[in-house]
C-alpha positions in Angstrom: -22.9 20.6 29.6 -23.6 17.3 32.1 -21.4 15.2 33.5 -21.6 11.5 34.7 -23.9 12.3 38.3 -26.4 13.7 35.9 -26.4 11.7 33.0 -26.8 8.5 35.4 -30.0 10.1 37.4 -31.4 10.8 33.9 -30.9 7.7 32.8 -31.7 5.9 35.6 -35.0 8.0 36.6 -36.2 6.7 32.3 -35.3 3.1 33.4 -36.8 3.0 36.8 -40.5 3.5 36.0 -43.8 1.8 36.9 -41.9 -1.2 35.8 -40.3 -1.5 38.9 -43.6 -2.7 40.3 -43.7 -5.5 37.9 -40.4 -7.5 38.0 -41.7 -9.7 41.3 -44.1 -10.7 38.8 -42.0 -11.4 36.3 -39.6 -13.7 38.8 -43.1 -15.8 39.8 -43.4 -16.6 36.2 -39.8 -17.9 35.6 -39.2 -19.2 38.9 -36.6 -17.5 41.8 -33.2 -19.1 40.4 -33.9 -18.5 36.4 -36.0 -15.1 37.2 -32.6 -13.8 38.6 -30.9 -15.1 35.9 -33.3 -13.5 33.1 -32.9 -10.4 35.0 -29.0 -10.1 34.7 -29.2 -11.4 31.3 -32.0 -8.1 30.1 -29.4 -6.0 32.1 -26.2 -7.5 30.4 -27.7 -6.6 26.9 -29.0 -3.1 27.6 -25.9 -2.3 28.5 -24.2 -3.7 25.6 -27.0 -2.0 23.4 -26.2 1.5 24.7 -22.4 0.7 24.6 -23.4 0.3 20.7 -24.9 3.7 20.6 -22.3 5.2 21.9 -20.0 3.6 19.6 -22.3 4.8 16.7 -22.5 8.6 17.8 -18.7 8.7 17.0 -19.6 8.3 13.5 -22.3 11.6 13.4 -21.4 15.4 14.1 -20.8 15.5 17.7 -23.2 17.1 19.9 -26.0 15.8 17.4 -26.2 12.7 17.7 -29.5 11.0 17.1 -31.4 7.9 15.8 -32.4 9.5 12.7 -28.6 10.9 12.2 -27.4 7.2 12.1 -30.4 6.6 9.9 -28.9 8.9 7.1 -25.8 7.7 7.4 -26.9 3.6 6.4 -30.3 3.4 5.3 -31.9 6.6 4.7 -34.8 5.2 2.7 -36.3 3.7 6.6 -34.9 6.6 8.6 -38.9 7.6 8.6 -39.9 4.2 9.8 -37.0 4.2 12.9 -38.1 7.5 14.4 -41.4 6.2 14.0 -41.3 3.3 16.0 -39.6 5.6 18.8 -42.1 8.3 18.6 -44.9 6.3 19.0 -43.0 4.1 21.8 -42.4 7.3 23.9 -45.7 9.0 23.4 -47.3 5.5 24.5 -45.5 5.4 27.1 -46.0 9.0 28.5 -49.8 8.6 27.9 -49.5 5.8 30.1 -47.8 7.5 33.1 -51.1 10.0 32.6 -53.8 7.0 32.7 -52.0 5.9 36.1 -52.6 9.4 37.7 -55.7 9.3 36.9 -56.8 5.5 38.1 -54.2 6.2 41.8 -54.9 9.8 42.5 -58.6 8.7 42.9 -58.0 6.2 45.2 -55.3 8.4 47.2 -57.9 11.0 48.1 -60.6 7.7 49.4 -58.3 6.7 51.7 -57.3 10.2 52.8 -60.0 11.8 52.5 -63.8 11.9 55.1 -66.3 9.6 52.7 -68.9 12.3 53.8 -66.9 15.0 52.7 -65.8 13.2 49.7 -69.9 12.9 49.1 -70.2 16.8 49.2 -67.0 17.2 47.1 -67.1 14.5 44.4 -65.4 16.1 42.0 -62.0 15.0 44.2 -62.3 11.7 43.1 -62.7 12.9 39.1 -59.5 10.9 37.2 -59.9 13.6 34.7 -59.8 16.7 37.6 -56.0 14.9 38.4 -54.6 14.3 35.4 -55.5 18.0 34.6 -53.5 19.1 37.9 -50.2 17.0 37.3 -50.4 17.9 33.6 -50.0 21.4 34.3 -48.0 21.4 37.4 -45.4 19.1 35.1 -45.8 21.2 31.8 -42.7 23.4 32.5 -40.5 20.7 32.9 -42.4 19.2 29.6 -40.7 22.5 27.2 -37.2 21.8 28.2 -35.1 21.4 25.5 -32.1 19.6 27.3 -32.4 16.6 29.6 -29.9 18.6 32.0 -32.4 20.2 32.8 -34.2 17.8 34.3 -31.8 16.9 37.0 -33.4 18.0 40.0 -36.9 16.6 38.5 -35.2 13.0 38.3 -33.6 13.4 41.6 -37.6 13.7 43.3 -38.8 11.0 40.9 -35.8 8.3 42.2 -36.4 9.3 46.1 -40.2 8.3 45.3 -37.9 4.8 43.8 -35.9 4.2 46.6 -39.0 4.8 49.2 -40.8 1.9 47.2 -38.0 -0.5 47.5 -37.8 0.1 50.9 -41.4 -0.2 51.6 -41.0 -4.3 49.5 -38.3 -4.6 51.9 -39.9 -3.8 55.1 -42.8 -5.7 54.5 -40.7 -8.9 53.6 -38.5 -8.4 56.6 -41.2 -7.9 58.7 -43.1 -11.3 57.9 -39.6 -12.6 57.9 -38.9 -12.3 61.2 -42.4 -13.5 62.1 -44.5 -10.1 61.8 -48.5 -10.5 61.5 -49.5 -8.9 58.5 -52.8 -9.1 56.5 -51.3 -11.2 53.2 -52.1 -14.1 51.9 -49.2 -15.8 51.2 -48.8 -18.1 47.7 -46.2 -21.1 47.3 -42.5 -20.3 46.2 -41.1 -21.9 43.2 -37.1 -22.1 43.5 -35.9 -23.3 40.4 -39.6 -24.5 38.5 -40.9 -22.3 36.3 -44.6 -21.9 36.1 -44.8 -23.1 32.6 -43.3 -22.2 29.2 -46.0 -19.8 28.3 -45.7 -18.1 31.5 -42.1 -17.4 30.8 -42.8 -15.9 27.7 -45.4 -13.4 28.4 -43.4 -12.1 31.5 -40.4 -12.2 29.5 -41.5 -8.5 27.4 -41.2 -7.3 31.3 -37.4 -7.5 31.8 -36.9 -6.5 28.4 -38.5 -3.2 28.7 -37.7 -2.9 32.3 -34.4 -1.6 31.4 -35.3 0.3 28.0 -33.9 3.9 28.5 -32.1 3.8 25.0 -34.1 6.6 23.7 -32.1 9.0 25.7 -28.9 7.8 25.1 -28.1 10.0 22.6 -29.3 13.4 24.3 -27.1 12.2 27.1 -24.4 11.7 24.8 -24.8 15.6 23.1 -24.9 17.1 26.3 -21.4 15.8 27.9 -18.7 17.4 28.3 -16.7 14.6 28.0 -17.6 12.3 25.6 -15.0 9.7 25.3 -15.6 6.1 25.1 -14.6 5.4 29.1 -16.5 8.5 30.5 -19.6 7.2 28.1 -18.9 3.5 29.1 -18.8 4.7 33.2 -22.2 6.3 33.0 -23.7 2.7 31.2 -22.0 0.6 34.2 -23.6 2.9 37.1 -26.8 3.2 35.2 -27.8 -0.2 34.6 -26.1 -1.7 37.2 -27.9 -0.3 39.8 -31.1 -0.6 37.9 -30.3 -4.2 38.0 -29.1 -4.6 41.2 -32.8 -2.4 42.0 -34.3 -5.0 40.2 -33.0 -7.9 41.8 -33.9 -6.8 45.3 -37.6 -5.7 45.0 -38.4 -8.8 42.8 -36.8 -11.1 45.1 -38.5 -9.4 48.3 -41.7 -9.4 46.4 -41.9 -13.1 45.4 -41.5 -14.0 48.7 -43.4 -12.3 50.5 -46.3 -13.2 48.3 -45.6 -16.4 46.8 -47.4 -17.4 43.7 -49.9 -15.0 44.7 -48.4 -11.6 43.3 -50.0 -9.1 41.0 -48.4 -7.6 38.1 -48.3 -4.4 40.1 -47.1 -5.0 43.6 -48.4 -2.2 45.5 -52.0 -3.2 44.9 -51.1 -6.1 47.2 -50.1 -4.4 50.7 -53.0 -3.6 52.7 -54.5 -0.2 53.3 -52.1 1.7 55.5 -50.3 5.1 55.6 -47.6 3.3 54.3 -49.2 2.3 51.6 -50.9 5.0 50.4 -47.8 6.7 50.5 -46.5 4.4 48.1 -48.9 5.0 45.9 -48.4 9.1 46.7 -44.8 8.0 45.8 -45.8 6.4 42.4 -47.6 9.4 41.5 -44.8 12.0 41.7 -42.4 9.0 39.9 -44.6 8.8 36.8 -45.6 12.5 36.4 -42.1 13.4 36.5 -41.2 11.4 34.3 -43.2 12.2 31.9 -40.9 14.9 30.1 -38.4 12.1 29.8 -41.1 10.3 27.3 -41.9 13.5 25.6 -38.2 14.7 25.0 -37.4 11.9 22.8 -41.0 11.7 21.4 -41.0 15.2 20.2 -37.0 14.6 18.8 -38.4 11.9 16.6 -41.3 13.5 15.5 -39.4 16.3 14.9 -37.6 14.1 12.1 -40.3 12.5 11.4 -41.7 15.8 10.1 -38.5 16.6 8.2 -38.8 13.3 6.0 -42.5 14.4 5.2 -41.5 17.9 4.3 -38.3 17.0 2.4 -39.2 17.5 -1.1 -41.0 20.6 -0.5 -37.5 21.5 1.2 -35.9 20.5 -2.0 -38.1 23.0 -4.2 -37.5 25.5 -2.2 -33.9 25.3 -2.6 -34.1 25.1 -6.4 -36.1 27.8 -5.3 -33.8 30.5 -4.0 -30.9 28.6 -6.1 -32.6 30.8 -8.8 -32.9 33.7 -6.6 -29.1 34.0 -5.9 -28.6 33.7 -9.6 -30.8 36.7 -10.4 -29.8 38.9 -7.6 -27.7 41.4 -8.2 -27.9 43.8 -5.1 -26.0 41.0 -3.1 -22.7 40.8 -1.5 -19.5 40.0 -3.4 -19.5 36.8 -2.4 -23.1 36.0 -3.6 -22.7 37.6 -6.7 -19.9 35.6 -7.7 -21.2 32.6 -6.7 -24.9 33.6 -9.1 -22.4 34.6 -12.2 -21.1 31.2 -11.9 -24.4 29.1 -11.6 -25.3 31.1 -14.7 -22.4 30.1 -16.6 -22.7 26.7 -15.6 -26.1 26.2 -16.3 -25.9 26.9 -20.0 -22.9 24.3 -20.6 -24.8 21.8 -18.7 -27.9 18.5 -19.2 -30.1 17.2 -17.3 -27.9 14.0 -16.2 -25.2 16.7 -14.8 -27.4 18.4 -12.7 -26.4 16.0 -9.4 -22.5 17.2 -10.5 -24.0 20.9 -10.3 -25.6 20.4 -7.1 -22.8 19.0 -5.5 -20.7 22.1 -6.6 -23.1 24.2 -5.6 -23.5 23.1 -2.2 -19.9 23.0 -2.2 -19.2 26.8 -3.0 -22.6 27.8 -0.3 -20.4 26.2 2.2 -17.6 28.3 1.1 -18.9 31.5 1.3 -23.0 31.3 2.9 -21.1 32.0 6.9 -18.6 34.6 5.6 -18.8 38.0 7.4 -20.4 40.3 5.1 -18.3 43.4 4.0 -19.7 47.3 4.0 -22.6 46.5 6.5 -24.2 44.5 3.3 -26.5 41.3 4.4 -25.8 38.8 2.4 -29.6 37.3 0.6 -28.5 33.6 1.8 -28.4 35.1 5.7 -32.2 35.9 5.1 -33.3 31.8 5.6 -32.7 29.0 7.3 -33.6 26.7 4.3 -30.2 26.8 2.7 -28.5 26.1 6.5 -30.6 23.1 6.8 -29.8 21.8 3.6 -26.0 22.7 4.2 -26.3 20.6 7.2 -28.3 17.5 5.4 -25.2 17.9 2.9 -22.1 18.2 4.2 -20.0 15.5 4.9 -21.4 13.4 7.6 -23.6 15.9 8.8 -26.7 14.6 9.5 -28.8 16.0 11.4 -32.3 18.6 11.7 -32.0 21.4 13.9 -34.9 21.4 16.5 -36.1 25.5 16.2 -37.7 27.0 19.2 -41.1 27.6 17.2 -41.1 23.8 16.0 -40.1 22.9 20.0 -43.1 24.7 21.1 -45.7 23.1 18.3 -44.3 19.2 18.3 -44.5 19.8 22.5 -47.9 21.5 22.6 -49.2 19.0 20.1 -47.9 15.9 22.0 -49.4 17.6 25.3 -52.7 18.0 23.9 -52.9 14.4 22.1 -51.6 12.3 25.2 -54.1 14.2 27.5 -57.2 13.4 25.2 -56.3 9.9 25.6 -55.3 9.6 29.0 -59.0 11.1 30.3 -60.7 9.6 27.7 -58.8 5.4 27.7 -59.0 3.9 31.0 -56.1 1.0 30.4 -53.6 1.0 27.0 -51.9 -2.0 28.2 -52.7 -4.2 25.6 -51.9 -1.5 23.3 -48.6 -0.7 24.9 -47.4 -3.8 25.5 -47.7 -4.0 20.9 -46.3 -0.9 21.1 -43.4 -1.8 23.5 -42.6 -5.0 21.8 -41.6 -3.5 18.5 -40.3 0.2 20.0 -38.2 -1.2 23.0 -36.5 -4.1 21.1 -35.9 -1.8 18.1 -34.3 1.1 20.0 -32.6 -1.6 22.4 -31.3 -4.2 20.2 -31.8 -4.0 16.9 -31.2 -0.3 15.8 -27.8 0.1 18.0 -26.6 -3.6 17.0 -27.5 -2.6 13.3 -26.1 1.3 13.1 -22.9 -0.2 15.3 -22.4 -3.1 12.6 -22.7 -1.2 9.6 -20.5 1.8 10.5 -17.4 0.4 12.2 -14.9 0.1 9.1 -17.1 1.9 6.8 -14.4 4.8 6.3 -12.1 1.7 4.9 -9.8 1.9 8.1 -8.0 -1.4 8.8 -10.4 -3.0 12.0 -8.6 -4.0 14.8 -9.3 -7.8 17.0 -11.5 -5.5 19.6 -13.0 -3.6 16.8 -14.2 -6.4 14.9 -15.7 -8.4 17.8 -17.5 -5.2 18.6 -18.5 -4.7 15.1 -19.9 -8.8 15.2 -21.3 -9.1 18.8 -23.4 -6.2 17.6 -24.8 -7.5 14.7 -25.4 -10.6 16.8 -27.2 -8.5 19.1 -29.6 -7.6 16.0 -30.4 -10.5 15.6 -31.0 -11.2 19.3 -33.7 -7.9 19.1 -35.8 -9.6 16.2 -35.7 -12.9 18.1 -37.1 -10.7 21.4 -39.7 -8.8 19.5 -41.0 -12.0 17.6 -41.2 -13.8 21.2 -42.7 -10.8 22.7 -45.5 -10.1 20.2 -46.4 -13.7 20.3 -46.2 -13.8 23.8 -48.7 -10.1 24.0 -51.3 -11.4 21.4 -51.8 -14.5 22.3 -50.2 -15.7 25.6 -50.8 -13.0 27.2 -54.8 -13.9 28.6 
């Protein structure tokens, strides 16, 4: 079990990535005034979309919480599609983190590193040699099943986060207070945007700079305490200081560049032992946390494979339904249970077969987890095909247990695939940014506005005045994510030059 310190450095260590190094960027494009503005706004509604997945994992089994849980529970028919989206989001993203090893690491050893030695010893300055090493160094931390797990990981990755703020800050300090410093320095825009279009293709970076939605729900399972306030605590630390974060390094950037920042800030400082610590520092931040992007990757694929496999799932319980009716060597229980399928099924036609099953799965729960008597195993104990489809069943349990052999396959397989592409793509960024615009909002705005909407007052309890604002707001905040991902695909494909 976690409590709030770790949930919040989880959380915060998947929010403060390489976008960090993009939001002075972001303010040149919308100006100082309304750049500080956008960025309160994209914190105020990250916030309010994790608020609504906390408010939605009160309505699954607790301690299983997930995106494709709340799936079954409203539309089941596009449960495949959301845990799509946030597979592919994740994965993207975590191949990502790989491809910036590789195109930093290079450049780390050049400035570290004798050219003549570097001459004899090429292979130092190989992006695929580096990507290798972190991959493997990382890959324990890449199996854990719990983001708890993780702590001490996140802990490294947000010192590397804290010594790039304050390297922005020294730097704008220094020139500042009149310090001589090898920048060329652009003009500041106050309240002037640089034009409409520029707004809108820097607008996808506050958006996703505080997308860490995809493990809200593993933080949520793995508290101790997971009432609304201890939940609602852990939102308030996590994206407030993202945001405060946020606010500082942009505003620092801006103006110690001017118009003249880079999407990724640390490009800009010259070469120094500062600097290349930096970039030392971005390293260890990306690398670590890259188990963050394969945890919830590997949970979606994981139910992504489920909806695939479901009807061969459902033949094989028909399967051993017709087993337990011709065993006779079973325990008491199971026994009774066949005599009474048998009985049933020659009274009963095709269009009562759903009132079978129902009774069926009924009885299984019943009797499948009784202790067996005389030493006998009971023939339902021998599978986990009947447990999984007790667990589809039952009353608002909906979830797909994540088995140590299918842990190790979905990991091994998401390993294998995001290093292929890391050594063999030099820059995804268009592709990520496509990727981004329909993953982030859908997980950020859209899914937990949606699942919050259509579950609150869907047990036919009487809604309070709180509860129905909540239950409104969030359907409002829907509608806000399919606004954002229309802007920001518009704004990747063809504003974005």
């Amino acid at each position: 079990m976690s409590d709030v310190k770790t949930s919040v450095i989880v959380l915060a260590n998947t929010i403060l990535g390489t976008g960090l190094l993009s939001i002075p960027y972001a303010i040149k494009s919308d100006g100082l005034t309304l750049g500080i503005i956008l960025v309160v706004a994209s914190a105020c509604t990250s916030a309010f979309g994790l608020y609504c997945l906390a408010v939605a994992a009160k309505f699954a089994v607790p301690g299983h919480a997930s995106f494709f849980a709340l799936s079954k529970l409203t539309v089941p028919q596009l449960g495949i599609v959301f845990d799509l989206a946030i597979a592919v989001k994740c994965f993207g993203v975590a191949c990502s983190y790989l491809i910036v090893i590789g195109d930093l690491m290079p450049q780390i050893v050049t400035s570290l590193v004798d050219s003549e030695f570097l001459q004899d010893h090429d292979y130092l300055a190989s992006r695929t040699l580096w990507i290798t090493v972190f991959l493997i160094i990382i890959l324990p931390l890449v199996y854990k099943r719990n983001l708890d797990s993780l702590r001490t990981a996140s802990l490294i990755a947000l010192a590397s986060v804290v010594y790039l703020v304050i390297l922005v800050i020294v730097h704008f300090v220094h020139i500042l207070f009149g310090g001589k410093e090898n920048i060329i320095k652009g003009d500041i825009h106050y309240f002037k945007p640089a034009s409409l279009p520029a707004v809108l293709s820097a607008f996808p970076i506050l958006v996703f700079g505080f997308t860490c939605h995809q493990n809200q729900f593993s933080v949520i399972n793995e508290l101790g305490d997971r009432s609304q306030s201890n939940i609602n605590k852990i939102i308030s630390l996590t994206i407030g200081s993202a945001c405060i974060l946020y606010v500082v390094v942009g505003v620092s950037g801006y103006l110690t560049f001017g118009d003249n920042v880079a999407g990724n800030i640390i490009t800009m400082y010259p070469d120094s032992v500062t600097t290349t610590i930096g970039r030392i520092a971005i390293v260890i931040l990306v690398a670590l946390s890259y188990p963050l992007q394969s945890n919830p990757a590997r949970q979606s694929f994981n139910h992504v494979a489920y909806y695939i496999h479901e009807s061969n799932l459902a033949r094989s319980v028909r399967s051993l339904r017709k087993s337990i009716s011709r065993s006779a060597s079973v325990s008491t229980f199971s026994s009774n249970t066949s005599s009474v399928v048998d009985e049933r099924r020659s009274l009963i036609n095709i269009r009562q077969q759903a009132q079978l099953q129902q009774q069926l799965q009924q009885q299984l729960q019943e009797n499948v987890f009784l202790e067996p008597e005389n030493n006998e195993t009971p023939f339902i104990d021998d599978t986990d095909v009947v447990r999984e489809e007790i667990q589809e069943s039952g009353a608002g349990e909906k979830y797909v247990e994540l088995t140590n052999t299918k842990l190790i396959v979905i990991t091994t397989i998401i390993v294998i695939l995001s290093y292929l592409i890391s050594i063999s793509v030099d820059s995804l960024a268009r592709v990520l940014a496509i990727v981004g615009a329909t993953g982030s909002t859908s997980i950020s705005f859209i899914l937990p506005g949606f699942f919050t909407y259509k579950l609150l007052g869907s047990d036919g309890t009487l809604l309070s005045y709180k509860d129905r604002i909540i239950k409104y707001s969030a359907l409002a905040l829907s509608i806000w994510g399919f606004v954002v991902m229309f802007v920001c695909l518009t704004a990747t494909l063809f504003l974005d030059h």
